[in-house]
MDTraj code that builds the backbone (N, CA, C; nanometers):
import mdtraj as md
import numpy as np

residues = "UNK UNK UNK UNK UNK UNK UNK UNK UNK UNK UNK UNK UNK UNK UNK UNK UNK UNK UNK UNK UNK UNK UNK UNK UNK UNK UNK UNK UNK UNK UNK UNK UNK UNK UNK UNK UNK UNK UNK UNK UNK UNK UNK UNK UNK UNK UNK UNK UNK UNK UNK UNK UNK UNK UNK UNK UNK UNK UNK UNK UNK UNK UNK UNK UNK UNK UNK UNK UNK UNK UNK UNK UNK UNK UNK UNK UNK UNK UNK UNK UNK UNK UNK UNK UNK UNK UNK UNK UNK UNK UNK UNK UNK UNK UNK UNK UNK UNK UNK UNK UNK UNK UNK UNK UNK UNK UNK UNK UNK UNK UNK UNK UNK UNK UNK UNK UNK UNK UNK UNK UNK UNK UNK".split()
xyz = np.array([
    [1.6306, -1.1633, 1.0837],
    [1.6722, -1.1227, 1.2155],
    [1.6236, -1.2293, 1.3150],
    [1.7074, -1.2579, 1.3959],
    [1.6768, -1.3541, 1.5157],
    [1.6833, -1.2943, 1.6094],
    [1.5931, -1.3308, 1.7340],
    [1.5874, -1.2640, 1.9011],
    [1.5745, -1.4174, 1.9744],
    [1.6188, -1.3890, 2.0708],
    [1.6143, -1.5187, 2.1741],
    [1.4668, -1.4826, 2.3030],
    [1.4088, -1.6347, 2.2618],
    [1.2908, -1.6200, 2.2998],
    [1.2819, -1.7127, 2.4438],
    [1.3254, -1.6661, 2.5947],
    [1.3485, -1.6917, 2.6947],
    [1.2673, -1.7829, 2.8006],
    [1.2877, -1.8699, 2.8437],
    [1.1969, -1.9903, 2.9235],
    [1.2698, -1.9887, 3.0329],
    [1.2217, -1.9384, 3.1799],
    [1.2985, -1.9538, 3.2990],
    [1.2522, -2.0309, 3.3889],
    [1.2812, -2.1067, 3.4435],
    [1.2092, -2.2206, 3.5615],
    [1.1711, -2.0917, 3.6824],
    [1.0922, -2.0765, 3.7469],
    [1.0464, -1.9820, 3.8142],
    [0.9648, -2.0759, 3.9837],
    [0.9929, -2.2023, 3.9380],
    [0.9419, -2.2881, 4.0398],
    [1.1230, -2.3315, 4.1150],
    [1.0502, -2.3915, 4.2309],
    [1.1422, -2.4129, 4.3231],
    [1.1959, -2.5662, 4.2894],
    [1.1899, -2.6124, 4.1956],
    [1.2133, -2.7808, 4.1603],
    [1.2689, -2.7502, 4.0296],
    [1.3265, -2.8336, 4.0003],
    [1.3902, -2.8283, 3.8703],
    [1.3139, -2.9467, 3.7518],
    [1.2908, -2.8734, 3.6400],
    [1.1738, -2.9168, 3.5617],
    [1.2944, -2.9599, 3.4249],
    [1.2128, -2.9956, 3.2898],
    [1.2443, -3.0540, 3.1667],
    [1.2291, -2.9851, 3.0988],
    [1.2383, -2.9261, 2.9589],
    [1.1616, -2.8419, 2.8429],
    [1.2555, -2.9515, 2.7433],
    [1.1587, -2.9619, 2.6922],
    [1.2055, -2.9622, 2.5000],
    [1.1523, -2.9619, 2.4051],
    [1.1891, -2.9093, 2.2591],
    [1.1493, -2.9330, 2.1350],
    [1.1178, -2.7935, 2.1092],
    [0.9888, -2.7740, 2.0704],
    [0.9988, -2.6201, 2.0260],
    [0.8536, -2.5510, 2.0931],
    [0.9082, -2.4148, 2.1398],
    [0.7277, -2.3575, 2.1320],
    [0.6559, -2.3366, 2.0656],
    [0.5529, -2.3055, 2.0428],
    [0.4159, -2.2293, 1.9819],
    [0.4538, -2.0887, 1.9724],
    [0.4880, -2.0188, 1.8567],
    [0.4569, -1.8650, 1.8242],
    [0.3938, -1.8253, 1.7455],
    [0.3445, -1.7611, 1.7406],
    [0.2643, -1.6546, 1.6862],
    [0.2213, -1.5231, 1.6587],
    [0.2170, -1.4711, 1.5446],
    [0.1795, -1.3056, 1.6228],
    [0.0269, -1.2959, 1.6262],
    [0.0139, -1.1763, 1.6829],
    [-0.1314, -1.1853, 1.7467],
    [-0.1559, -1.0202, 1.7438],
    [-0.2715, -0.9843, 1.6827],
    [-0.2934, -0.7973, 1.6979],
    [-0.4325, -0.8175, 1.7811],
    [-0.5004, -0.6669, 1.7807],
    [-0.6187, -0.6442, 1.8281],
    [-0.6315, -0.6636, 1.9861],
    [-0.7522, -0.5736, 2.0747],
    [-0.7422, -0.6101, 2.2182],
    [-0.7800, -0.7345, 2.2210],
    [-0.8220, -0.7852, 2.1203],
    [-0.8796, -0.9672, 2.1234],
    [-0.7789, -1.0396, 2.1153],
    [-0.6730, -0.9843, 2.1071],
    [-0.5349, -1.1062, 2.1033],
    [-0.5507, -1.1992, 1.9564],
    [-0.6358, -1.1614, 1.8409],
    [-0.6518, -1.2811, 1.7796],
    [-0.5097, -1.2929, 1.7003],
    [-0.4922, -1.4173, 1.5966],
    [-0.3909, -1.4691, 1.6099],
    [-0.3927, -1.4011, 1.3815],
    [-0.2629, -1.3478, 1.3563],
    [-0.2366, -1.2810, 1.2560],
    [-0.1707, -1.4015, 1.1421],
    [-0.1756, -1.4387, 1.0755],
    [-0.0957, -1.5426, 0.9750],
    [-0.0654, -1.6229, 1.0221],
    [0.0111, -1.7203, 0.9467],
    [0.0304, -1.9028, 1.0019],
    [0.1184, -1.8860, 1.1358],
    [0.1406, -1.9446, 1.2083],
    [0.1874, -1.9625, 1.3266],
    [0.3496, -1.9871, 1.2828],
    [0.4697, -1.9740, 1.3842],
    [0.5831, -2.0119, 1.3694],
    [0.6038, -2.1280, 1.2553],
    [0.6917, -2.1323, 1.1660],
    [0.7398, -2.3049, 1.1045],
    [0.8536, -2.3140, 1.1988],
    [0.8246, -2.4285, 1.2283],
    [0.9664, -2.5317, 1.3216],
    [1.0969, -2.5728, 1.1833],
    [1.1447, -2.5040, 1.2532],
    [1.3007, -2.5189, 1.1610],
    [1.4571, -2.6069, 1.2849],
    [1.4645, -2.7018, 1.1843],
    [1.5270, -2.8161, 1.2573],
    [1.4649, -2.9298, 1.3569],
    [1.5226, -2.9607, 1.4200],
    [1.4867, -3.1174, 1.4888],
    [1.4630, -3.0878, 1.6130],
    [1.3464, -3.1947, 1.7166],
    [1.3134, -3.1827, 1.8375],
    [1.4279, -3.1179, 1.9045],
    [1.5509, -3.2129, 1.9168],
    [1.6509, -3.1393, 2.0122],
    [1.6485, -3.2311, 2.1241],
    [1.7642, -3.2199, 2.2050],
    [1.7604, -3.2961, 2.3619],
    [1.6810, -3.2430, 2.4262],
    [1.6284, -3.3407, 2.5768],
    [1.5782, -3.2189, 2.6397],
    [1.7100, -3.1549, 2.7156],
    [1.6363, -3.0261, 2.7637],
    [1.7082, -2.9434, 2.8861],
    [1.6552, -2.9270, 3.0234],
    [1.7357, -2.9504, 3.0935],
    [1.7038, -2.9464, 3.2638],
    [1.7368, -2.8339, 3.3018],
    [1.5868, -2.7838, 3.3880],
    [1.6359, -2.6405, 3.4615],
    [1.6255, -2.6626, 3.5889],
    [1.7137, -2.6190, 3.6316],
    [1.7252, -2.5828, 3.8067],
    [1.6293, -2.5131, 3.7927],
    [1.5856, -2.4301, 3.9521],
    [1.5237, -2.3318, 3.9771],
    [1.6109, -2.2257, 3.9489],
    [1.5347, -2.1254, 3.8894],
    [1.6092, -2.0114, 3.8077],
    [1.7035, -1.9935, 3.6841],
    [1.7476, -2.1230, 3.6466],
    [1.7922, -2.1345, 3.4955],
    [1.6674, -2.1235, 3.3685],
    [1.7630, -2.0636, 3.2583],
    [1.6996, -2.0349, 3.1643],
    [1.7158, -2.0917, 3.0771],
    [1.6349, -2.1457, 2.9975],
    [1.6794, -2.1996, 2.8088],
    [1.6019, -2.1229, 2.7088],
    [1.6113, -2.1195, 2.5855],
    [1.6219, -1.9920, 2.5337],
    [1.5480, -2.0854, 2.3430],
    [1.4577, -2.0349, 2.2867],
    [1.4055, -2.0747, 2.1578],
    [1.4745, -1.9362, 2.0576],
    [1.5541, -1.9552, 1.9975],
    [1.5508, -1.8523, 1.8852],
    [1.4380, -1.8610, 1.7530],
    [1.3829, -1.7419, 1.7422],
    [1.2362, -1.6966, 1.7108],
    [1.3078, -1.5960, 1.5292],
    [1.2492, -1.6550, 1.4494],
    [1.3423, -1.5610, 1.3182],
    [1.2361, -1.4855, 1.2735],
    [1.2512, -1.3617, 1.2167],
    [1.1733, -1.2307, 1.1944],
    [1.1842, -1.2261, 1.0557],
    [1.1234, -1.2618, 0.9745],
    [1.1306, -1.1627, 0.7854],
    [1.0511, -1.0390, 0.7806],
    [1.1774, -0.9777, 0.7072],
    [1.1200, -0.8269, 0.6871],
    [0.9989, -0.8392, 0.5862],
    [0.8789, -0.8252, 0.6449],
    [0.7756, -0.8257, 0.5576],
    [0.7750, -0.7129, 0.4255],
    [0.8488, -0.6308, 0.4690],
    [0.8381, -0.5116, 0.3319],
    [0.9236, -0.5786, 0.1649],
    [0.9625, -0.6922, 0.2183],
    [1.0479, -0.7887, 0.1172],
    [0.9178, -0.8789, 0.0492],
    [0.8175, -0.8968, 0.0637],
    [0.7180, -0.9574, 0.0578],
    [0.6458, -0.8273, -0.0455],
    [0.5532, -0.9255, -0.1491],
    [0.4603, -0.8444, -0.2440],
    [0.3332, -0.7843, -0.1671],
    [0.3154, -0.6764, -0.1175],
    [0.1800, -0.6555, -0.0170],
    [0.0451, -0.7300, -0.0573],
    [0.0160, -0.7355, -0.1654],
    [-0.1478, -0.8466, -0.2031],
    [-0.0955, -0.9714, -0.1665],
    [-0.0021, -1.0125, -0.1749],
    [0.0717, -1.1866, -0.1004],
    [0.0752, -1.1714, 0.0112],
    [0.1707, -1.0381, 0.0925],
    [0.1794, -1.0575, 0.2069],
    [0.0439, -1.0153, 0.3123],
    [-0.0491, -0.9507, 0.2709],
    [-0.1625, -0.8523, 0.3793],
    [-0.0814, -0.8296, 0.4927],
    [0.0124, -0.7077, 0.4581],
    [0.1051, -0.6391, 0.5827],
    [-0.0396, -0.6359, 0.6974],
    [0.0174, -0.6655, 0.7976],
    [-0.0561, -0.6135, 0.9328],
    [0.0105, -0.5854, 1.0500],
    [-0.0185, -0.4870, 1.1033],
    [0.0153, -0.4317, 1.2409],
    [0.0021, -0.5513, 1.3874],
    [0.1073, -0.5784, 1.4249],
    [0.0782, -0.6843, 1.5199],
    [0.1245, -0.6423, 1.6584],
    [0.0466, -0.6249, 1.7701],
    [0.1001, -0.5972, 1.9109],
    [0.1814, -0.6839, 1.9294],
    [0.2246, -0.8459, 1.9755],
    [0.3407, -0.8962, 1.9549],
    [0.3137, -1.0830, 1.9503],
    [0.3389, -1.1554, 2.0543],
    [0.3322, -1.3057, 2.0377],
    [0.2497, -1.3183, 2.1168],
    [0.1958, -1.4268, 2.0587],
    [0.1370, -1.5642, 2.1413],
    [0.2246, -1.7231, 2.1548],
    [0.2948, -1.7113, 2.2963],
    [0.3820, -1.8594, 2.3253],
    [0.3415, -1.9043, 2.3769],
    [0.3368, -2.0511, 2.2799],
    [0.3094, -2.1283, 2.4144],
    [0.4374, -2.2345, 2.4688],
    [0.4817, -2.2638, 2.5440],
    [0.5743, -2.3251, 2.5986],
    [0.5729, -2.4660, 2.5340],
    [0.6833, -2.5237, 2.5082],
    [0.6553, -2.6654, 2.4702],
    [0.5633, -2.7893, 2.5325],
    [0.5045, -2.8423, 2.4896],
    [0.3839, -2.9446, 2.6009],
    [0.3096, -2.8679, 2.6838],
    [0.2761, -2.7756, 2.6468],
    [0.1779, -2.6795, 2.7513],
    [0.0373, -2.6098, 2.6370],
    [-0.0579, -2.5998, 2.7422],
    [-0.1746, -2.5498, 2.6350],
    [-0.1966, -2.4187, 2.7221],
    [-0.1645, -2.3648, 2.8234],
    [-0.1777, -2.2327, 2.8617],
    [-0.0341, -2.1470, 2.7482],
    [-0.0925, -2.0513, 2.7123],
    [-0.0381, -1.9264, 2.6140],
    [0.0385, -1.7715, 2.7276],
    [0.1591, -1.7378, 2.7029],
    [0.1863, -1.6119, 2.7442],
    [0.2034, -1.5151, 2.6290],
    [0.1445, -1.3850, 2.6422],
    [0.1780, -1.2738, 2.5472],
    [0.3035, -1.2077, 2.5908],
    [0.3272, -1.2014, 2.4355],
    [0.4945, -1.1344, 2.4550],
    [0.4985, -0.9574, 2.3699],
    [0.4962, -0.8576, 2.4453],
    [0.4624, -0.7707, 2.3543],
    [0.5866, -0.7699, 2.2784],
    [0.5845, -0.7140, 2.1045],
    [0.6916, -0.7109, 2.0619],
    [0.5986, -0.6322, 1.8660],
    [0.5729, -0.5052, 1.8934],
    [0.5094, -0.4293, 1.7820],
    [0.6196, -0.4726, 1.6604],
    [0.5312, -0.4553, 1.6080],
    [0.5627, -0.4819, 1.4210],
    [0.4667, -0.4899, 1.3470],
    [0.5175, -0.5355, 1.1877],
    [0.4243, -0.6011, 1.0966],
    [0.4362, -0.7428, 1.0905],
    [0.3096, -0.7800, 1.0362],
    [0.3253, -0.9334, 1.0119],
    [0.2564, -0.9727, 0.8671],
    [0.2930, -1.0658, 0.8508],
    [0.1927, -1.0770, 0.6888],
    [0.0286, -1.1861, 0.7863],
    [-0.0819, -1.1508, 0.7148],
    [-0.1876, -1.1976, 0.7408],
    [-0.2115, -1.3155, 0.6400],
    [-0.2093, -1.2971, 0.5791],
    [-0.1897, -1.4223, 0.4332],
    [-0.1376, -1.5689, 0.5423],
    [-0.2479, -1.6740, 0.5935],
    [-0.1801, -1.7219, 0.5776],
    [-0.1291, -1.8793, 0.5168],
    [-0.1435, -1.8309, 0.4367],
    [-0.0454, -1.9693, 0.2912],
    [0.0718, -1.8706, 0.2233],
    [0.1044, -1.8013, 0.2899],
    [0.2262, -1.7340, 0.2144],
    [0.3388, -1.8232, 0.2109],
    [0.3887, -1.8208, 0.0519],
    [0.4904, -1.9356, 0.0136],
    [0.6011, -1.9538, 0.0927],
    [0.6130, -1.8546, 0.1659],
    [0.7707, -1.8801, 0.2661],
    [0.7621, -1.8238, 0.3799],
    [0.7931, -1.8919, 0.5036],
    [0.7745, -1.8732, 0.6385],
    [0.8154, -1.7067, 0.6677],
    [0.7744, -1.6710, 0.7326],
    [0.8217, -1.5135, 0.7744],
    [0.7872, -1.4972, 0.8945],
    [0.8061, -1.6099, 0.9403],
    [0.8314, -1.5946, 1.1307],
    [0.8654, -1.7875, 1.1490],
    [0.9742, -1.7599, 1.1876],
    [1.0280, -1.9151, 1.2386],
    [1.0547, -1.8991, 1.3577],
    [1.0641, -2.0335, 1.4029],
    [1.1908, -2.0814, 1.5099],
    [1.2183, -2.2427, 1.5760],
    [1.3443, -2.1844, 1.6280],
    [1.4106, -2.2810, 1.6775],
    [1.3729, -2.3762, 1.7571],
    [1.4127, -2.5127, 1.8014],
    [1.3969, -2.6006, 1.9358],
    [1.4952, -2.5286, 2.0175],
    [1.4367, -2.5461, 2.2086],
    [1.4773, -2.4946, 2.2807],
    [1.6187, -2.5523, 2.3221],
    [1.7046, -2.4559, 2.3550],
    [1.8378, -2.5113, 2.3862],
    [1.8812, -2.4358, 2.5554],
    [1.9769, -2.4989, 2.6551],
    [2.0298, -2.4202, 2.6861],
    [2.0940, -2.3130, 2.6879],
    [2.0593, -2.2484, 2.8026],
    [2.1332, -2.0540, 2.7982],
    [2.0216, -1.9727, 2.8259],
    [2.1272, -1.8784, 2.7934],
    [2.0431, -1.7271, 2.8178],
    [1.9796, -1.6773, 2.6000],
    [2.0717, -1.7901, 2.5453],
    [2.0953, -1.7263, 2.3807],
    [2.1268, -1.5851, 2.3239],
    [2.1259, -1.5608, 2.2329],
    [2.2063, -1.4422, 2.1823],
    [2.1478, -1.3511, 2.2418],
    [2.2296, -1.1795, 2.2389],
    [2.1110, -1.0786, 2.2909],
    [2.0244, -1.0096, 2.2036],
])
top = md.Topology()
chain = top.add_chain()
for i, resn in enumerate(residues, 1):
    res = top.add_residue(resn, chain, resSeq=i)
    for name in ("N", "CA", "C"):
        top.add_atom(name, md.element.get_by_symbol(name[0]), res)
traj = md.Trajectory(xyz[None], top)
């Protein structure tokens, strides 16, 4: 399953983004961070120019962890992401409940995503 993971210029100047963000899931009131972080699937990408108030959009891919062997996967309960924007070291939380696998060297990604593109992306 894919969701479109949203970047809006919110400043009055029109800025750059490219390549890909930082995701992660993240449980606990400590925010700590649950299994390997996003794998980057495909290439940097152009950049994209935002006006003030345009959006570009990272598609973020979901594996159903219940497809996963539970001693491989360590199902865990995750409140939702940790993004970080491309070239940026400040982090926003994105709530978004689920499971996640904790394992993390699990043989196959079970949370990807995309480089950022123009749009709003799918709904």
């Amino acid at each position: 399953m894919w969701r479109s993971l949203r970047f809006t210029n919110v400043s009055g100047e029109s800025c750059e983004i490219q390549g890909f963000p930082g995701v992660s899931y993240v449980a606990g009131d400590d925010g700590h961070q649950v299994g390997a972080a996003a794998y980057r699937e495909g290439g940097k990408g152009d950049a994209v120019t935002l006006a003030a108030g345009d959006t570009a959009y990272a598609a973020v891919g979901f594996t159903q962890v219940g497809n996963y062997d539970p001693e491989d996967c360590q199902p865990t309960k995750v409140r939702g992401l940790r993004v970080y924007p491309p070239q940026e070291t400040h982090s926003k939380f994105v709530p978004y409940e689920r499971t996640g696998c904790a394992n993390e060297d699990l043989r196959s990604h079970h949370l990807r995503v995309r480089t950022i593109e123009p749009g709003k992306g799918p709904a």
